[in-house]
KOLMI-317896 format. One record per residue: residue number from 1; residue in one letter; y, x negated, z of N, C-alpha, C in turn. Coordinates in steps of 0.02 Angstrom, whole numbers, plus 50000, padded with zeros to 5 digits. Each point is the difference from the previous one (the first is absolute). Last residue first. Example, Ala and Ser with C-alpha at 12.3 -4.5 7.8 and 13.67 -1.06 7.14 Angstrom:
2
    k  r     nv     nu     nw    cav    cau    caw     cv     cu     cw
    2  S  49888  49358  50354  50059  49958  50003  50055  50039  50037
    1  A  49714  49985  49996  50059  50045  50000  50060  49955  50000
***
This chain:
179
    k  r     nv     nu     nw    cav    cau    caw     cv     cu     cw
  179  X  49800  50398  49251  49953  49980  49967  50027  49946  49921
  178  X  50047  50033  50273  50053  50016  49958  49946  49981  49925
  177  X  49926  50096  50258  49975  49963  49944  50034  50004  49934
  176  X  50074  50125  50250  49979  49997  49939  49995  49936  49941
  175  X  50038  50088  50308  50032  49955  49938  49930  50015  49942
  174  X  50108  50033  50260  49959  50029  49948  50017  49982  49933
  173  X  50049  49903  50276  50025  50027  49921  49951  50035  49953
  172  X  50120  49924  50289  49926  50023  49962  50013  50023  49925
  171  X  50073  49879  50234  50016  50013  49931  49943  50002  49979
  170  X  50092  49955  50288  49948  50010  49951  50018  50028  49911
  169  X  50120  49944  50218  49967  49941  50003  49945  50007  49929
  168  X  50307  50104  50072  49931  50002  49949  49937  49939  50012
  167  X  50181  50057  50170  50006  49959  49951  49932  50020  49979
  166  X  50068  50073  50209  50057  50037  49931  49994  49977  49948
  165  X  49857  49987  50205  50019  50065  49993  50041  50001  49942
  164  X  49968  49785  50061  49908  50035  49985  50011  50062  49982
  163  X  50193  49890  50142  50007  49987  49925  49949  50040  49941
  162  X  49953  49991  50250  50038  50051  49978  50029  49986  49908
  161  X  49844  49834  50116  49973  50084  49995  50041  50049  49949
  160  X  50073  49777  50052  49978  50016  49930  49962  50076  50005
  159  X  50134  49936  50202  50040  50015  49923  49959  49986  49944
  158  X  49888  50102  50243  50037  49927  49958  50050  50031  49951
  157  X  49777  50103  50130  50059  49986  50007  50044  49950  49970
  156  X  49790  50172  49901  50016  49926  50038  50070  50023  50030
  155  X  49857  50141  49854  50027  50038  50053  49999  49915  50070
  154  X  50014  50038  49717  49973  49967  50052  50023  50038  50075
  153  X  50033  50050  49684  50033  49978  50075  49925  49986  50051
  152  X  50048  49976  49732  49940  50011  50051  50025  49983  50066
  151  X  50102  50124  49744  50011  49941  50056  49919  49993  50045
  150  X  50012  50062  49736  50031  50011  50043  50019  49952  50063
  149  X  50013  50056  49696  49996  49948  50070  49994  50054  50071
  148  X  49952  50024  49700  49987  50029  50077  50015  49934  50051
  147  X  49976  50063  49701  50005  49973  50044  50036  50027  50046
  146  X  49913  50020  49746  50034  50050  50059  49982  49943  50052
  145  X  49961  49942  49750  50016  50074  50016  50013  50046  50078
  144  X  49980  49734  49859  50001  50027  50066  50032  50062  49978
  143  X  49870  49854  49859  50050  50025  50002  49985  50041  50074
  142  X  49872  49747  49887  50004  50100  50038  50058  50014  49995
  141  X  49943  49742  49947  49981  50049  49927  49992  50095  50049
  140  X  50060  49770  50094  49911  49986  49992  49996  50072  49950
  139  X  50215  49975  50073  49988  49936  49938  49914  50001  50002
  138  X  50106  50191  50150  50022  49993  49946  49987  49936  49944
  137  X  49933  49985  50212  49952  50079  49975  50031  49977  49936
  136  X  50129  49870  50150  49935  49968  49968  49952  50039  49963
  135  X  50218  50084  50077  49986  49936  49925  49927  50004  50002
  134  X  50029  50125  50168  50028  50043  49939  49982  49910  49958
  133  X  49991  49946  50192  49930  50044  49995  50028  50044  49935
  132  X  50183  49871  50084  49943  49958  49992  49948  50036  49960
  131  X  50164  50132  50095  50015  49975  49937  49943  49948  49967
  130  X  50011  50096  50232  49943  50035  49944  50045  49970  49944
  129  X  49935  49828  50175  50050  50045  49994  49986  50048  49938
  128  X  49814  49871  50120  50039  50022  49956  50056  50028  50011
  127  X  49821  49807  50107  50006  50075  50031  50069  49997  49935
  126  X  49777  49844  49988  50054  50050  49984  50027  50060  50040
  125  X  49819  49870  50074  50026  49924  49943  50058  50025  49977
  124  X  49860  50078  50239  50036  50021  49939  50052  49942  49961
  123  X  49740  50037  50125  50084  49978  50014  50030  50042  49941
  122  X  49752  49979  50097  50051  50070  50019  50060  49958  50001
  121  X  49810  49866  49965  50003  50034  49937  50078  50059  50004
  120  X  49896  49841  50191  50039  49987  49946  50024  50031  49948
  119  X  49957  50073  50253  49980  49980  49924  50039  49989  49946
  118  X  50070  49994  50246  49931  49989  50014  49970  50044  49935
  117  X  50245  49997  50027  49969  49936  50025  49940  49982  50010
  116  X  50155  50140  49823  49962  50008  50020  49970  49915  50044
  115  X  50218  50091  49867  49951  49961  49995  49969  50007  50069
  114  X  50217  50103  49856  49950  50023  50028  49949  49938  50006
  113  X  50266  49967  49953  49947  50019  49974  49939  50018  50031
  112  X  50221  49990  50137  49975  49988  49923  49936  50015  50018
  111  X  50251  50139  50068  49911  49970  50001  49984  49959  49954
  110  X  50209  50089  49985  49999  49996  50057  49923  49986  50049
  109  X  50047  50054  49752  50060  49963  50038  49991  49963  50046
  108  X  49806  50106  49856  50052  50039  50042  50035  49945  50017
  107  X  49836  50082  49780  50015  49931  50053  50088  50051  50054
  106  X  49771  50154  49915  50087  49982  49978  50024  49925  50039
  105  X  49754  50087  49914  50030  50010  50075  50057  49968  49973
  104  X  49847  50127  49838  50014  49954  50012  50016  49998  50065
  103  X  49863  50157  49796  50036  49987  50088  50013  49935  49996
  102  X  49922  50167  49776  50014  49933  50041  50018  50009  50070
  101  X  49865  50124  49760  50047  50003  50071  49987  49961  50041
  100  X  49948  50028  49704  50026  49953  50080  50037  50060  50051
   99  X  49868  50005  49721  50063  50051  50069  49963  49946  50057
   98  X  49862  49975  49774  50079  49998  49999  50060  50025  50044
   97  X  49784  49828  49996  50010  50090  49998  50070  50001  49992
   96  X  49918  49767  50017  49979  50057  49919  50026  50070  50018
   95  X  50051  49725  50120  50001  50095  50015  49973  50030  49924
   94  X  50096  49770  50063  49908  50002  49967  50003  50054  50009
   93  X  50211  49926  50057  49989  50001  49928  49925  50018  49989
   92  X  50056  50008  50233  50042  50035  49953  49992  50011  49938
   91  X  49918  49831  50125  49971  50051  50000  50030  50054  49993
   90  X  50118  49811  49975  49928  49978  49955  49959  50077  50022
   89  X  50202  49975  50125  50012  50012  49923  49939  50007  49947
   88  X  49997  49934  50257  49984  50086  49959  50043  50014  49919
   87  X  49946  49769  50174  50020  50022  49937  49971  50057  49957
   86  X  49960  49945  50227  50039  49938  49976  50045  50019  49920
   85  X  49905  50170  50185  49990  49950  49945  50038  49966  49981
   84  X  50041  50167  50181  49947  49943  50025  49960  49960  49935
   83  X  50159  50185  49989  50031  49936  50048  49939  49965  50008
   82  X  49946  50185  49860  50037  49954  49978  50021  49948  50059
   81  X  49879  50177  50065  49961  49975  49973  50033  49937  49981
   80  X  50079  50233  50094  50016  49951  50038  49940  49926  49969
   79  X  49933  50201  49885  50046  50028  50059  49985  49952  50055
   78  X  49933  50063  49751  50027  49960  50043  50022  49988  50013
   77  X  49879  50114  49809  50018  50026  50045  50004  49914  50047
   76  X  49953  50118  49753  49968  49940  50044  50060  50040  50055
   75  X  49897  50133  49771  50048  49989  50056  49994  49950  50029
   74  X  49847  50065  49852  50055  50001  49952  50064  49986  50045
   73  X  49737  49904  49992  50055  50052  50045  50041  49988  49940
   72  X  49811  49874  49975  50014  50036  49954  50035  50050  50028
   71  X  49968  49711  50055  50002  50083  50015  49988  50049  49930
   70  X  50008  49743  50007  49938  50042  49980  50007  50083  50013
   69  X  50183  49825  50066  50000  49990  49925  49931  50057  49973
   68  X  50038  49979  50233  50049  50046  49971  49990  50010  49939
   67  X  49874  49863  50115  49973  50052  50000  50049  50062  49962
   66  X  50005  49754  50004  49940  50027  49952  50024  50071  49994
   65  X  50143  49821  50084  50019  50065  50003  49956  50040  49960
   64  X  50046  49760  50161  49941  50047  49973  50017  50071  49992
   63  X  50124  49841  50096  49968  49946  49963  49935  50035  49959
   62  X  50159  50124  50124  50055  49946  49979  49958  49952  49969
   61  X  49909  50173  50105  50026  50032  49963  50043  49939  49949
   60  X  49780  49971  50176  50061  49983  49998  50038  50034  49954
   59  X  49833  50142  50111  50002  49943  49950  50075  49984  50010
   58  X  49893  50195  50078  50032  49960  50063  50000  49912  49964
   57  X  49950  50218  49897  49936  49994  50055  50024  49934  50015
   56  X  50105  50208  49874  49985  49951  49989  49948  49957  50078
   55  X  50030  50278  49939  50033  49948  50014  49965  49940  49978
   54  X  50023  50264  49938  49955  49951  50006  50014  49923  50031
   53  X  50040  50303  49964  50016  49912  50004  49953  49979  50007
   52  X  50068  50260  49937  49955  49969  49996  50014  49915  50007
   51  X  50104  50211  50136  50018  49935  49951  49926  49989  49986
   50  X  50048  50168  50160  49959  50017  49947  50018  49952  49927
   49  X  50095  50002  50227  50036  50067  49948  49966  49991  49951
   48  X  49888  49873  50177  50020  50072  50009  50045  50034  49972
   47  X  49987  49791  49924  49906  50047  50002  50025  50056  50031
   46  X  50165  49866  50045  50009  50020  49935  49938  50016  49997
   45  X  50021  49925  50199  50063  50059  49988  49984  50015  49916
   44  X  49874  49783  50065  49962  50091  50019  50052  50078  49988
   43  X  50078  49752  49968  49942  50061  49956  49995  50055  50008
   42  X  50152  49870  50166  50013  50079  49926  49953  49988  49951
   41  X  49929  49883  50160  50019  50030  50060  50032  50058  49925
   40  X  49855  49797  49899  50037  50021  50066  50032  50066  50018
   39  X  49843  49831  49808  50024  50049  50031  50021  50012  50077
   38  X  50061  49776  49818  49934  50050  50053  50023  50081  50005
   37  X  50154  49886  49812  49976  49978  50040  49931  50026  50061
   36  X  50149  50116  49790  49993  49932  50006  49993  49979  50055
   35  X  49920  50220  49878  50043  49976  50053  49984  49929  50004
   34  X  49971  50181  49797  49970  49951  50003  50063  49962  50061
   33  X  49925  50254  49881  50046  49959  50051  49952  49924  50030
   32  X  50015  50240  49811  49945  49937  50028  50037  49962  50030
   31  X  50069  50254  49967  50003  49921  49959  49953  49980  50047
   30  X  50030  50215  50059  49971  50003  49959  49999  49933  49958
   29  X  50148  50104  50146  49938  49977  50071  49956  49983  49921
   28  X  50240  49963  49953  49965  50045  49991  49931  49971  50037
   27  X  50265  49913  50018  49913  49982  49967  49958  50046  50059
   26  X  50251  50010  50057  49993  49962  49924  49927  49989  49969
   25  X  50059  50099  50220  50074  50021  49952  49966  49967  49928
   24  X  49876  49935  50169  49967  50082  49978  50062  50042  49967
   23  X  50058  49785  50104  49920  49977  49952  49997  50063  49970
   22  X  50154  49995  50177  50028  49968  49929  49957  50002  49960
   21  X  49917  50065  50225  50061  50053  49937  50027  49967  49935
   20  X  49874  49849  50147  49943  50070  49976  50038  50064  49940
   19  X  50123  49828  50116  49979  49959  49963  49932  50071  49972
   18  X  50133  50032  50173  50046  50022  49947  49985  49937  49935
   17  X  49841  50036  50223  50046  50049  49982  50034  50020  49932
   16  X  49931  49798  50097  49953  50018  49981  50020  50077  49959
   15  X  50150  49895  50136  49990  49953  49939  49948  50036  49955
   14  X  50043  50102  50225  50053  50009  49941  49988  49978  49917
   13  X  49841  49967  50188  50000  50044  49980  50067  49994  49972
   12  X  49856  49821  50087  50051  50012  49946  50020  50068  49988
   11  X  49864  50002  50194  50031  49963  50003  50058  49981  49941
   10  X  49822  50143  50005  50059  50030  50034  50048  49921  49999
    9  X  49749  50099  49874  50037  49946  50028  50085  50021  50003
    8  X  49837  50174  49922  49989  49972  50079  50058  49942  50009
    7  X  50044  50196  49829  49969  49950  49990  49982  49971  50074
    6  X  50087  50222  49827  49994  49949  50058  49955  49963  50001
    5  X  50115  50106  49783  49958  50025  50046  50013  49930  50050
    4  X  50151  50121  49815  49991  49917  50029  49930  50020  50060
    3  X  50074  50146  49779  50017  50027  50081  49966  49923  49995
    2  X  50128  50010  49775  49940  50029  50012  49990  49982  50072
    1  X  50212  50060  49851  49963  49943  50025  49939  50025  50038
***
């Protein structure tokens, strides 16, 4: 596996972490990487392993999938993207390249759903169990070749903190274009 270089932003560092390693386990610094949504905080982590990307530019995805349908990447990439469409099946099916790496946030038990009180756009329409996120890859036409949960503990007090330490919040898949 090829050396994970560092990165400034500390804060996700685990997430960030073993989402960089999963990526450089499976697609070559050498595909065309087409990232679904703005750029942010792991662009830049991936320019610095020398990803060629490109991201989308903050379009509705759910009422507008020009950009995917026009790409010419052979990879798409997105990380935590799906919960917030209404219907990532439809952008699923418009994909041309043929290799996906996904992130999701794992629906948890004991939390709900993520929604944001001061923007609208930062909710979450889907939080997945990974069986969920397996079908749905699986009927929009990918084969899941390797998949990753981890946890995202909290240095809170409480019983969801501590729960945070043992229950998987994040899934991540790599998946192939069943042709």
């Amino acid at each position: 596996m090829r050396k994970l270089k560092m990165y400034e932003n500390s804060f996700p560092n685990k997430r960030f972490k073993l989402t960089a390693e999963f990526l450089l386990k499976h697609i070559s610094t050498d595909s065309k990487i087409l990232d679904l949504g703005v750029e942010n905080p792991f662009t830049k982590i991936m320019k610095q392993h020398d990803f060629d990307i490109e991201n989308t530019q903050g379009e509705d995805l759910d009422i507008d999938t020009s950009t995917i349908e026009n790409s010419n990447a052979n990879v798409i990439t997105a990380f935590e993207i799906f919960e917030h469409l209404l219907s990532p099946f439809t952008v699923l099916k418009s994909i041309k390249a043929s290799k996906i790496v996904a992130s999701v946030p794992l629906k948890l038990w004991f939390s709900s759903a993520y929604r944001s009180k001061t923007d609208k756009w930062d909710r979450h329409y889907h939080e997945f169990e990974d069986w969920q996120f397996d079908w749905l890859l699986e009927k929009a036409g990918w084969k899941i070749l390797d998949r990753k949960k981890w946890t995202n503990p909290t240095k809170k007090i409480g019983i969801r903190p501590i729960l945070r330490w043992f229950t998987p919040r994040y899934y991540i898949v790599y998946a192939e274009r069943i042709k």
